[in-house]
C-alpha positions as CSV (number, residue, x, y, z in Angstrom):
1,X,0.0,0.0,0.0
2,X,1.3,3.1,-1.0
3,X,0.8,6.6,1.3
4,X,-0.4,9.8,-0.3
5,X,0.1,13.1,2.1
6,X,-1.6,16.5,1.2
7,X,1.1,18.6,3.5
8,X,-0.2,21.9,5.0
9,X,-3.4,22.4,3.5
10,X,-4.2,26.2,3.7
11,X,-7.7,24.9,4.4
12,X,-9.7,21.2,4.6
13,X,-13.2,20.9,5.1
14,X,-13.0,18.0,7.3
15,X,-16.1,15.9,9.2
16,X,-16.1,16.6,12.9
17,X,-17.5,13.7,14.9
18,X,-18.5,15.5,17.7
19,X,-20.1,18.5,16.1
20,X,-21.8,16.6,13.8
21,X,-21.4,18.5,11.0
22,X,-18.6,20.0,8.1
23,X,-15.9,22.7,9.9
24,X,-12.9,24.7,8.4
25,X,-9.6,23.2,9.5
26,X,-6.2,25.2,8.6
27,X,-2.6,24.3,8.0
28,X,-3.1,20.3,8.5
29,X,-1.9,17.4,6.9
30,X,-4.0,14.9,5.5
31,X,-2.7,11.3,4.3
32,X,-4.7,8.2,2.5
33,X,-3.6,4.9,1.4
34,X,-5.3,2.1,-0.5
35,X,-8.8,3.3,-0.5
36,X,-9.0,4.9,2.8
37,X,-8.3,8.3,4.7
38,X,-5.5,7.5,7.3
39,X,-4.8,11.0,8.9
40,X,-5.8,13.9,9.2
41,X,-4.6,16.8,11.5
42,X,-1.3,18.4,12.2
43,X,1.8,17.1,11.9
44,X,1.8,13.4,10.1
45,X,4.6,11.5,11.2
46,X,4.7,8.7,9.5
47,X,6.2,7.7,6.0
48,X,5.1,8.8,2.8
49,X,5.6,7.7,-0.8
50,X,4.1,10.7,-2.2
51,X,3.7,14.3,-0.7
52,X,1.4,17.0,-2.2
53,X,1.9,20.5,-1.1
54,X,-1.3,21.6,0.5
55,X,-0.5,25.3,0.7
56,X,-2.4,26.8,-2.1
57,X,-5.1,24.2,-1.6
58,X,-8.8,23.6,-0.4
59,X,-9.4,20.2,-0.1
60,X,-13.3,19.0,0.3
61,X,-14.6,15.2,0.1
62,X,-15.5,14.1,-3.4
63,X,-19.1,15.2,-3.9
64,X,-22.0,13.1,-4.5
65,X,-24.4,13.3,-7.7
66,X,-27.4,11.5,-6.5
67,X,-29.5,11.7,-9.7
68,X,-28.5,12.1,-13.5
69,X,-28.6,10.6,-17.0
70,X,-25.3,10.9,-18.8
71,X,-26.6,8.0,-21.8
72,X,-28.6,11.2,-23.4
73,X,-28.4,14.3,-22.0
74,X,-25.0,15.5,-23.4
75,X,-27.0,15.0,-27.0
76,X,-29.9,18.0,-26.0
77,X,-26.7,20.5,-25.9
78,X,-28.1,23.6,-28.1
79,X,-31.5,21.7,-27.8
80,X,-32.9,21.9,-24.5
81,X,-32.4,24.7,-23.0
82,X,-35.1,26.6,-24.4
83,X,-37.6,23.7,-25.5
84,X,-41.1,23.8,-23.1
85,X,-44.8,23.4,-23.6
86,X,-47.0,26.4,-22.2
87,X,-49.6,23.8,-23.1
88,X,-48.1,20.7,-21.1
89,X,-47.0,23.5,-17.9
90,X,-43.9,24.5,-19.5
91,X,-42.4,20.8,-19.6
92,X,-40.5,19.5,-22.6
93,X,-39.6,16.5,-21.2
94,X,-42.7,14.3,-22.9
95,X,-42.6,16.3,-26.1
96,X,-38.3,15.6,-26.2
97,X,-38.6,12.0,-25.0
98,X,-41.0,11.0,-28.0
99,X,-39.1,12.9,-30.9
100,X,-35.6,13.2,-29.7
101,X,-33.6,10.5,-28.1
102,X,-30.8,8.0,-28.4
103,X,-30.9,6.3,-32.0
104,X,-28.0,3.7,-30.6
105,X,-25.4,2.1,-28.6
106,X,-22.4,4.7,-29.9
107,X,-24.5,7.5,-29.0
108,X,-25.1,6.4,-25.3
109,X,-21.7,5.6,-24.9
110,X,-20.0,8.9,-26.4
111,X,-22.7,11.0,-24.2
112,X,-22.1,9.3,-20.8
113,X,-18.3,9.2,-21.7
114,X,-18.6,13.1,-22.1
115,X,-20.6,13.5,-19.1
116,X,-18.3,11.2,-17.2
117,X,-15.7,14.0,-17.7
118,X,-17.7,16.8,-16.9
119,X,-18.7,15.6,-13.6
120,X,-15.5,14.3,-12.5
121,X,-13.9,17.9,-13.3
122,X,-16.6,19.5,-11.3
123,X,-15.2,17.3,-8.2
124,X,-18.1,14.6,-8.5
125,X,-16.5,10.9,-7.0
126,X,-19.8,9.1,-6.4
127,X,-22.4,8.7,-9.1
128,X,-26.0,7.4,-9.6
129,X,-26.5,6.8,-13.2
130,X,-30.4,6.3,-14.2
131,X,-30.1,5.2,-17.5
132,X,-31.3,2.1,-19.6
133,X,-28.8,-0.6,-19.9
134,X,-26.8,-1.0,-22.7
135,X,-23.4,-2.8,-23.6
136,X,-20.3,-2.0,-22.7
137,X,-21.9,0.5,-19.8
138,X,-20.4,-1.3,-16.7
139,X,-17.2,-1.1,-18.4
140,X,-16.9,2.4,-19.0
141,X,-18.3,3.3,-15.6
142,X,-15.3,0.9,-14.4
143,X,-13.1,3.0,-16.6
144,X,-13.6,6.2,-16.2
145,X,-12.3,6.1,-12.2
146,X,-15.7,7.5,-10.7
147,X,-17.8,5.7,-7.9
148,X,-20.3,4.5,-9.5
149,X,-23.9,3.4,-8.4
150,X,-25.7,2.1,-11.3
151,X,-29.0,2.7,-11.6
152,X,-30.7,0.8,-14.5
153,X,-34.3,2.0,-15.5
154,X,-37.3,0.0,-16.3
155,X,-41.5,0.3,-16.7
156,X,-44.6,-0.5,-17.8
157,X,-45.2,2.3,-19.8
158,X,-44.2,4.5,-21.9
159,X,-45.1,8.6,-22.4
160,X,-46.5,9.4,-25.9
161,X,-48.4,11.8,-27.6
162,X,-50.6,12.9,-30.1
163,X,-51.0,16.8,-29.4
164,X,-49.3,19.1,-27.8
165,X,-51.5,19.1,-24.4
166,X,-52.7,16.0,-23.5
167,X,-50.1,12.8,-22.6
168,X,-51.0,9.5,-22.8
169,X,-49.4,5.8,-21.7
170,X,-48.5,2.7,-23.6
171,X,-49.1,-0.2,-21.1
172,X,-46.8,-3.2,-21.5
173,X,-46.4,-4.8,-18.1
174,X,-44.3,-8.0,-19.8
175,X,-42.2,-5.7,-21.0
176,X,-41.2,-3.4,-17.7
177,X,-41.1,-7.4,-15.9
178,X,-38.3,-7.7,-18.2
179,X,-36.7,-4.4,-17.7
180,X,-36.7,-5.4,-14.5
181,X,-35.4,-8.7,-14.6
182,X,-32.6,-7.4,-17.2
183,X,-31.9,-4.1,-13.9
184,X,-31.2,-6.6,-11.6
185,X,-28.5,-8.6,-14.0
186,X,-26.9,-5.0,-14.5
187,X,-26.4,-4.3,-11.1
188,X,-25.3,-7.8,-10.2
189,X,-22.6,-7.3,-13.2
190,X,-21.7,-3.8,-11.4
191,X,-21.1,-5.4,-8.1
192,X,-18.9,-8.4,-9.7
193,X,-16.6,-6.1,-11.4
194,X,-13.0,-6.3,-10.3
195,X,-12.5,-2.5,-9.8
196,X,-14.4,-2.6,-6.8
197,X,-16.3,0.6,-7.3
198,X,-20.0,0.2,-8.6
199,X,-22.9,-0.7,-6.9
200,X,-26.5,-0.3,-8.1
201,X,-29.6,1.5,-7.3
202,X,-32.9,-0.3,-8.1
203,X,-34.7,2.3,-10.2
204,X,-38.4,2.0,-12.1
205,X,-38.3,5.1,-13.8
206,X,-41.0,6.9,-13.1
207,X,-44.0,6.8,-10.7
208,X,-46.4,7.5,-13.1
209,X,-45.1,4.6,-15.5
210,X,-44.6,2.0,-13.6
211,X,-47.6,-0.4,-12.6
212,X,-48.6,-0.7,-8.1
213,X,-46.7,-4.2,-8.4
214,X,-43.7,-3.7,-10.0
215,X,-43.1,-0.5,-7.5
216,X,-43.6,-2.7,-4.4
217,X,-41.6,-5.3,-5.8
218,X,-38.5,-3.1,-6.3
219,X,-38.6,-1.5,-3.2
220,X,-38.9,-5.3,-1.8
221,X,-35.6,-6.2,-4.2
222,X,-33.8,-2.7,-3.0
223,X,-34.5,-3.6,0.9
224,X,-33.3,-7.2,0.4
225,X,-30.2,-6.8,-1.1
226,X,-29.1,-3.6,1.0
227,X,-29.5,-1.2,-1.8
228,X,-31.1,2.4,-2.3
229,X,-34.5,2.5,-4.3
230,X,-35.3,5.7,-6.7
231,X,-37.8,6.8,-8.5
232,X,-39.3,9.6,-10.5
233,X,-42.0,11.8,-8.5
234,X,-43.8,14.8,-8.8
235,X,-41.6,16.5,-11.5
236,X,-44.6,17.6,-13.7
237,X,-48.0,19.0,-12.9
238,X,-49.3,16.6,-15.7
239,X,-47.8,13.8,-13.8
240,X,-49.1,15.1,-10.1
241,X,-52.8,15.9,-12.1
242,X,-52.7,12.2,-13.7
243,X,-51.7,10.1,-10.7
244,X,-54.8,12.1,-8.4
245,X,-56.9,11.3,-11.5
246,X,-55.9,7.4,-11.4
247,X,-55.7,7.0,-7.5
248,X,-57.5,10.6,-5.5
249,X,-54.1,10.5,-4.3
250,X,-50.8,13.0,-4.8
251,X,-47.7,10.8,-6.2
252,X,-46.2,10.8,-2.9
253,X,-49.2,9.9,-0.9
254,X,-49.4,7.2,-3.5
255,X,-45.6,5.8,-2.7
256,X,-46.5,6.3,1.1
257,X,-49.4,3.9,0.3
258,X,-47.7,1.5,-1.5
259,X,-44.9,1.7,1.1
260,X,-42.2,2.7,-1.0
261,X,-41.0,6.0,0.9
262,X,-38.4,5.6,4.2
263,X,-34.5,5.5,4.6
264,X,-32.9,4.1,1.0
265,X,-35.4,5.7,-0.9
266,X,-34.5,8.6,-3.0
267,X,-37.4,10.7,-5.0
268,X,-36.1,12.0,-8.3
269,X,-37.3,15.8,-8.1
270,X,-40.3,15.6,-5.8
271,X,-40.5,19.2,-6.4
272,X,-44.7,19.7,-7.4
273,X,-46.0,18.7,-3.7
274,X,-49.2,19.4,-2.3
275,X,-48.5,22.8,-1.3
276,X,-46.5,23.9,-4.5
277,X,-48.2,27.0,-5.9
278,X,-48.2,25.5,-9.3
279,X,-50.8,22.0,-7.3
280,X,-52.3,23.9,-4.7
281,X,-54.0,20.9,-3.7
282,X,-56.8,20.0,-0.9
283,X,-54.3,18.3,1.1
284,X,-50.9,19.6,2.6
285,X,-49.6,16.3,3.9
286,X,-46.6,15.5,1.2
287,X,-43.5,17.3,2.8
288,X,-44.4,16.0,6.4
289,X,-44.5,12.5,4.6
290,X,-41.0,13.0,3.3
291,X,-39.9,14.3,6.1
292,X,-41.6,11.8,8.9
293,X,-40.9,8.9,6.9
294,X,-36.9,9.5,6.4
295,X,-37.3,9.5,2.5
296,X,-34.4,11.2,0.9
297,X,-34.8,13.9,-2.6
298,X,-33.1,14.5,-5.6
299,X,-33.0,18.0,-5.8
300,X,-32.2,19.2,-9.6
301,X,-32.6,23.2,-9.9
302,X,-31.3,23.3,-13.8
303,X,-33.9,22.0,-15.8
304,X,-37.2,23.1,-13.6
305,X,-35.5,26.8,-13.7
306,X,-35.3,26.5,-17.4
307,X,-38.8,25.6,-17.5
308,X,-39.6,28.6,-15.3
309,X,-40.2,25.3,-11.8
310,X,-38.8,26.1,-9.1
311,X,-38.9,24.3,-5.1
312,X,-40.4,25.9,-2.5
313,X,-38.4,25.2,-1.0
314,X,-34.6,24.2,-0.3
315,X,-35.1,25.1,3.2
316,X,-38.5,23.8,3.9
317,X,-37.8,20.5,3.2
318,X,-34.7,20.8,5.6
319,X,-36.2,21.8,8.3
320,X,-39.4,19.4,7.8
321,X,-36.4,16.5,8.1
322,X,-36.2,15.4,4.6
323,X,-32.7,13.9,3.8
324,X,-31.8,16.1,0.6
325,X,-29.3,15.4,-1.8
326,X,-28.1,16.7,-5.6
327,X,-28.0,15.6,-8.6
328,X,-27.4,17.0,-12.4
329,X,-30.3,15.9,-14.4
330,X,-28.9,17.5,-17.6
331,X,-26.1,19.5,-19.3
332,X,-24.1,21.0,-17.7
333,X,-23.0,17.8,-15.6
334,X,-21.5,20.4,-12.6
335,X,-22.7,19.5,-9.5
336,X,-21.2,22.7,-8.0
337,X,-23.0,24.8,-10.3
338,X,-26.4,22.9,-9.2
339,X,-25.1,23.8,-6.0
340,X,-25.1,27.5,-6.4
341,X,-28.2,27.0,-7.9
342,X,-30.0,25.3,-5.3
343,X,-28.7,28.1,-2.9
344,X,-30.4,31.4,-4.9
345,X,-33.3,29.6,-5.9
346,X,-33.8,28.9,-2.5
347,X,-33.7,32.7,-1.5
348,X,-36.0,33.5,-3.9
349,X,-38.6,31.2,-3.1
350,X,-39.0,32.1,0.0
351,X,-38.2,35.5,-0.4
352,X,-35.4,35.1,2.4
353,X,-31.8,35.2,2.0
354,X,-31.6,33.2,5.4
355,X,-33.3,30.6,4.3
356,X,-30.8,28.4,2.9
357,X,-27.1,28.8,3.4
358,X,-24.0,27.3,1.3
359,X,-23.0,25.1,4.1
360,X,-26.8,23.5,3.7
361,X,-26.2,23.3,0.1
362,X,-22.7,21.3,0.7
363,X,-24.3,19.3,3.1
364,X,-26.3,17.8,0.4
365,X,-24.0,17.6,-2.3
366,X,-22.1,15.6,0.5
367,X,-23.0,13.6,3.2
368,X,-27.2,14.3,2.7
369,X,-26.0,12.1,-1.1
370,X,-23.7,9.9,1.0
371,X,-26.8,9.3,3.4
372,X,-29.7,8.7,0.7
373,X,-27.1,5.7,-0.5
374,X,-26.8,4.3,3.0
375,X,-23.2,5.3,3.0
376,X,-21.5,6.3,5.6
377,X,-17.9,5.9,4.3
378,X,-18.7,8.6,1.9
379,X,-18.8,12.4,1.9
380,X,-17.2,13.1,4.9
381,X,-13.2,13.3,5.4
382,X,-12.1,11.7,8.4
383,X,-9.5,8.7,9.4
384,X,-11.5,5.8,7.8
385,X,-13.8,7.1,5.6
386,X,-13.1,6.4,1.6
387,X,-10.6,8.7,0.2
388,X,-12.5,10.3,-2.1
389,X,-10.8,13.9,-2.4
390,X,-11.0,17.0,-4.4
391,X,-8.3,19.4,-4.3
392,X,-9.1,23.3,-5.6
393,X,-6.6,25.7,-6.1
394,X,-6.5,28.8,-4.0
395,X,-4.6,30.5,-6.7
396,X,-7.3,30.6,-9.0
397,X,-8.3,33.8,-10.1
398,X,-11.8,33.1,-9.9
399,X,-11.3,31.9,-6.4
400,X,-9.5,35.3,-4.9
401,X,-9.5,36.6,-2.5
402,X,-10.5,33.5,-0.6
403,X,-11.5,34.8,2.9
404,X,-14.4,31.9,2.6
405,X,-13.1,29.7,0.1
406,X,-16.1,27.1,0.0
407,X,-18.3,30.4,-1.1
408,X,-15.2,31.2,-3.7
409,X,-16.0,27.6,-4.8
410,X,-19.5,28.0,-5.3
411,X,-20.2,31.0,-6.2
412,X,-17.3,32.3,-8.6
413,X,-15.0,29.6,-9.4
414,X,-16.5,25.9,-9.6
415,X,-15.2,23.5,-11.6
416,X,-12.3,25.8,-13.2
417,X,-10.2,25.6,-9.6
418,X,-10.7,22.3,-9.5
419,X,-7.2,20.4,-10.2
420,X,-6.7,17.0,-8.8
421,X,-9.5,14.3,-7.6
422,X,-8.8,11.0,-6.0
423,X,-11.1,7.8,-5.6
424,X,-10.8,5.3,-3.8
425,X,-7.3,7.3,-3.3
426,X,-6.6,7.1,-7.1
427,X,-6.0,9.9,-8.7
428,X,-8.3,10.3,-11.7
429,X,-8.3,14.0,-12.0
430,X,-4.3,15.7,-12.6
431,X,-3.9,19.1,-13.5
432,X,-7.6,19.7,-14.1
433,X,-7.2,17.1,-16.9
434,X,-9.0,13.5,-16.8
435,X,-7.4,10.6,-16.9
436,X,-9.1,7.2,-17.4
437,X,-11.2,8.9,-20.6
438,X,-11.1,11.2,-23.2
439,X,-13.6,14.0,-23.2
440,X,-12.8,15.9,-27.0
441,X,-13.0,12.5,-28.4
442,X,-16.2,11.8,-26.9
443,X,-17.2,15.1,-27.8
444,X,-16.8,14.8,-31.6
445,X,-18.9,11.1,-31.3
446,X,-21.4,13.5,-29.2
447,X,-22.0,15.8,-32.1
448,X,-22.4,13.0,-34.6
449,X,-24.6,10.9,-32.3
450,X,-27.0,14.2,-32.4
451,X,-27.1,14.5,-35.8
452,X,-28.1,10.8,-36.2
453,X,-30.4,11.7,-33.6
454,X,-32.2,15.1,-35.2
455,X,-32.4,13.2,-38.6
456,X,-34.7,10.8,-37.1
457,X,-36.9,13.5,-35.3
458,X,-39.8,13.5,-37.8
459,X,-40.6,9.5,-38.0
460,X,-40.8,10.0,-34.0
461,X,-42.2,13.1,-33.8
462,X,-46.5,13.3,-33.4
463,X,-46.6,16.3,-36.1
464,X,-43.9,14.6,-37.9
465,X,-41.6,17.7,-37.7
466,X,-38.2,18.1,-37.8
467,X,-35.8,18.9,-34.8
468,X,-35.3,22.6,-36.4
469,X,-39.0,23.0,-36.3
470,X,-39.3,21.6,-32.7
471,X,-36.6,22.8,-31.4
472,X,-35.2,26.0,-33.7
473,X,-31.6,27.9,-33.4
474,X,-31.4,30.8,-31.1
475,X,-30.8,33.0,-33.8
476,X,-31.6,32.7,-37.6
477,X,-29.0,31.7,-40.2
478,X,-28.3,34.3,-42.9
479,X,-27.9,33.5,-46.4
């Protein structure tokens, strides 16, 4: 085993036991080996086979990206950002999942390679990927150096439609049997793999897709093999206004019904509850559900604040006891940006600049994700824990003057200070350069994965358009 030592960090965000909580600690050393943290205070006296100086550094634990979809996202760059319904609530996400996905294997694998770089330059060490299996994706997660928790999705439906207002669901319980069958496989390959970094996460994609049994019968799968459960919930009001139609319930009272919510479960979104101003419903039970039954959330800002969505809010749930974590649900795939995010959003919602603060925020990009996975090795740096470590540089421009640099971090710098990640005390991140993968190469596939992707747009499409017509360029082209 060799020893890694980070020698006088100018500043460490380190776990403190008897706090409870994140602190500041200056001008310490900090030293892993194999896969685990073995010091971390002043003055390390033992031998070292490698020393890093610390002095221009912040080091934080690797953060944690509870929920995202690397297989496609990457593709909707110049497509999504802009795309929503004003008839479907502002959501594209029905419309875009009907015309414009994945054609084929080479395109999921050049987008989650590219994402795969993105997140781990943004300081992201542990990852849940909800995507649908397909080859070669255990050994690319394997590759690229990150912790990864696959998350295979399956269901009994599937979203289509035949206007622009009104969504409807192709039943096919065999079919989401199978998916779930094939989830199970994938996650027993993940945990067989010799690197000894993936897991899995039993995920049925959404609530609204997925039929009473097969959402009992994951949960009873998650709980007996020790795993997390997620699932999509309450990320549409078309969703929310579909599942009260089918069951005079909200999605989450359904999932309380069903017994699905508790500790291991993490909800996807969970961002249109009863008392969100969009539902204004008759009830205003779901956050105390949440919160009550230790049920942990997803929280994505990115793609509801494109659609004009936001949660009300970051600090409610807190304080009503719900375990909240982050994840990057599209492009960009920078969790510290979603971070940043979560933190303004938050203020405005409630109309309070005390209602959320950064160290909340880092909570849940840290041990809040590290406890939805029923990890407790993870997000926190302390002798024992997994060395999973992001080193920023303090010399950054973006980060001076860096009088608080975890709000330097968020705020200005992100992922440009970052310069070196470990996992699992490898180094997969030097220089601010990736390793294990190759993100320009992936990026070229990525742009001709999308065009194979547009060109089938009108066979999938309900008016048969194309994807300029769907989706059209910012600005016109001039002959």
């Amino acid at each position: 085993m060799t020893t890694t030592l980070i020698k006088n960090a100018a500043w460490v965000i380190a776990w403190d036991e008897r706090l409870g909580r994140q602190v500041y600690r200056r001008g310490v050393d900090l030293a892993f080996g194999g896969d685990r943290i073995l010091f971390l205070g002043r003055d390390f006296a033992g031998a070292a086979d490698r020393v890093i100086d610390g002095s221009a550094r912040l080091v934080l634990p690797g953060l944690i990206n509870i929920h995202s979809h690397p297989e496609h996202e990457p593709l909707y760059r110049g497509i999504r950002e802009e795309h929503g319904l004003p008839s479907m609530h502002m959501t594209g996400l029905y419309e875009r999942s009907q015309a414009l996905s994945a054609t084929d294997d080479e395109a999921r694998a050049a987008s989650a390679e590219f994402a795969y770089c993105e997140l781990l330059l943004s300081g992201v060490t542990s990852l849940v990927d909800i995507s649908p299996p397909w080859p070669g994706w255990v050994d690319l997660f394997a590759k690229s150096g990150l912790r990864g928790f696959l998350a295979p999705g399956y269901a009994s439906a599937r979203w289509y439609l035949e206007d622009d207002h009104e969504l409807h669901y192709a039943w096919d319980e065999a079919r989401g049997r199978a998916g779930f069958a094939a989830a199970l496989a994938t996650i027993d390959a993940a945990l067989a793999d010799p690197c000894g970094r993936l897991s899995g996460v039993v995920s049925p994609m959404q609530i609204d897709t997925c039929t009473a049994d097969l959402l009992r019968d994951s949960r009873a799968a998650a709980k007996e093999r020790g795993l997390p459960f997620t699932t999509h919930v309450a990320q549409s009001v078309s969703e929310v206004r579909e599942m009260i139609r089918r069951n005079g319930q909200t999605p989450v009272q359904w999932a309380q019904a069903l017994g699905l919510l508790g500790p291991g479960t993490i909800l996807g979104h969970a961002l249109f509850l009863d008392h969100h101003s969009w539902i204004r419903g008759w009830t205003n039970t779901d956050l105390a559900m949440l919160g009550d039954s230790g049920t942990a959330v997803a929280h994505c800002p990115t793609p509801f604040a494109r659609y004009g969505h936001v949660l009300e809010n970051f600090g409610d749930y807190l304080r009503a006891g719900v375990t909240m974590g982050l994840g990057t649900d599209c492009s960009p795939h920078n969790l510290v940006e979603e971070m940043r995010k979560a933190t303004v959003l938050a203020h405005v919602a409630a109309r309070d600049i005390t209602s959320v603060a950064t160290a909340d925020v880092f909570h849940a990009a840290t041990e809040g994700g590290a406890s939805a996975l029923l990890r407790d090795d993870l997000g926190r740096l302390a002798p024992g824990k997994k060395a999973d470590i992001v080193l920023v540089d303090l010399a950054c421009p973006q980060m001076q003057p860096a009088r608080d640099p975890l709000r330097s971090f968020v705020y200005h710098a992100a992922d440009r200070a970052v310069r070196e990640v470990f996992v699992d005390g490898r180094q997969v991140v030097a220089d601010g350069r990736v390793l294990m993968l190759d993100q320009e190469r992936a990026g070229s596939r990525l742009r001709a994965a999308q065009q194979r992707m547009e060109a089938a747009a009108p066979g999938r499409d309900y008016r048969g358009r194309s994807a300029a017509e769907i989706t059209p360029l910012s600005l016109p082209v001039a002959k």
